[in-house]
N, C-alpha and C positions, 0 to 999 in steps of 0.2 A: 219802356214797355209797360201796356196798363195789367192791372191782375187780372189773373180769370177768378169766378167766382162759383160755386154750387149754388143752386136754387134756392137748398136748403141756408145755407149762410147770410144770401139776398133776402129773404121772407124773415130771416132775425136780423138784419139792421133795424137801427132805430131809421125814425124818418130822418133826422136829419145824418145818420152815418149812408143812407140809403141818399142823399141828393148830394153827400159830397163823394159818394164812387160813379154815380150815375149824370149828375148834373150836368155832366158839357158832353153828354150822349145828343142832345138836342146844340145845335152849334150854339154857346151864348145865351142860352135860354133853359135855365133849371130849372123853371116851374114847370116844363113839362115832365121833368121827373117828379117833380114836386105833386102832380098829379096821380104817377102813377103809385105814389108810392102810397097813396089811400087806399090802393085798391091791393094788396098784398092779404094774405098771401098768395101767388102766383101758385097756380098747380104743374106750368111747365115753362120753361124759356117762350114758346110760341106765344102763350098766355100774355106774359112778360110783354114781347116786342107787342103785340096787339094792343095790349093797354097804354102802351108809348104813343100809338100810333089811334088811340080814340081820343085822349087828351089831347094831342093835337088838332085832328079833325073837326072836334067839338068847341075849340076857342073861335072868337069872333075874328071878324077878317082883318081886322088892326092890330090883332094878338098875333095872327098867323103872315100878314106881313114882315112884319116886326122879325119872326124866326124865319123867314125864309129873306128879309135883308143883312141876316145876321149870318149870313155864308158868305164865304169870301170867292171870287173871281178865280174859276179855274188858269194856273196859270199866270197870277194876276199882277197887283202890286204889296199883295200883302205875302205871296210865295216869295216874293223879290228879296223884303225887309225883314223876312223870318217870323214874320208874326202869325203867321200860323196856329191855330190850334194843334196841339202835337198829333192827335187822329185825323184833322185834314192836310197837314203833311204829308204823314203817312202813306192816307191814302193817294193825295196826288203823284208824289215819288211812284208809289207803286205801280203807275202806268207811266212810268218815264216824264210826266210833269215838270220836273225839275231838271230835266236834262233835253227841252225842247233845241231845234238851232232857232239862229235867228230871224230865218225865216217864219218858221213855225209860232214862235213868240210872238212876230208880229200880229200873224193870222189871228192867234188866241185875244189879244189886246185887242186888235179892231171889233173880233164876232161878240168882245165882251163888251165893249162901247156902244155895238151898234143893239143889240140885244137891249144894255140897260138904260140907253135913248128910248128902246119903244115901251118897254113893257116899267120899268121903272125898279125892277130888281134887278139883282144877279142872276142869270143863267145857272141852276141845279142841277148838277148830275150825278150820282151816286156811282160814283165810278169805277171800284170795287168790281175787277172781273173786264172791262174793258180797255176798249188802245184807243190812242188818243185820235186815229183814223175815225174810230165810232163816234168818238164825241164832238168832231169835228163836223159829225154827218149829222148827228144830234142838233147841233148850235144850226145848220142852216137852214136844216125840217121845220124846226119850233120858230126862228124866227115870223114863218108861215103864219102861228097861230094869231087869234085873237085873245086880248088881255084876257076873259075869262080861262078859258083852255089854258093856258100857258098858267095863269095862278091855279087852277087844278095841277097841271101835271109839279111844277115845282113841289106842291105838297106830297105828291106822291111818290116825287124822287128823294123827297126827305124822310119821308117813308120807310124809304128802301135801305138810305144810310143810316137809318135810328136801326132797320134790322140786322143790317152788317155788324154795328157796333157793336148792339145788343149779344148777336151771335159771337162775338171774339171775346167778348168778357165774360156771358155766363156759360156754364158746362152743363 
């Protein structure tokens, strides 16, 4: 279980006690906390997840590749091997990820092969809040998109899990 934290405790870390509680808020990629943590003292959590989510937006598209290949495959081979991040465990378990049948696992393995054939990442979902019916409906909508569109929304679904994060850790 990660800590929760007051506002006020987050705006007195040091920077580096601030990217070793925040650091894997971003999958694999601490400089984006590493970023926000210039910008402290935060006035509210909102504040907070906002400045997660301009550092991001604001890195170059090599920087923002890079954290959105650093997600792992809903369902994938790295839910398989345990290697998980213990927040995207978490959150995959928490829409039954981990307890797909074999049917279902197949579906997940092919829409993620066929997915990271076109676009060249993994498939992001912030999944937090949904069933795996939606993200199934999700993976076949986006495959639709064009590369641009699709590296937009990935960003955006990173977004959404930097806010979830954000929100389960600070009060």
């Amino acid at each position: 279980m990660t800590d929760s934290y007051s506002l006020e405790t987050v705006n007195a870390m040091s920077a580096q006690g601030f990217v070793e509680n925040f650091g894997d808020i971003a999958e694999h990629s601490p400089w984006v906390a590493e970023g926000a943590a210039s910008h402290r003292p935060f006035q509210s959590r909102e504040e907070m997840i906002n400045r997660f989510a301009e550092v991001m937006q604001n890195a170059d598209d090599e920087t923002q590749l890079a954290l959105i290949r650093a997600h792992p495959d809903l369902a994938g081979k790295a839910a398989l091997s345990g290697e998980l991040t213990e927040d995207s465990k978490n959150e995959q378990a928490g829409v039954g990820l981990d307890q797909l049948s074999e049917d279902e696992f197949e579906r997940f393995t092919d829409l993620n092969k066929r997915y990271l054939d076109r676009f060249g990442f993994p498939f992001i979902f912030a999944v937090k809040g949904a069933t795996k019916f939606m993200i199934l409906d999700a993976f076949v909508e986006r495959l639709e998109n064009d590369q641009a569109k699709e590296f937009e929304t990935a960003l955006q679904q990173i977004a959404r899990i930097i806010r979830f994060r954000l929100e389960d850790r600070v009060g």
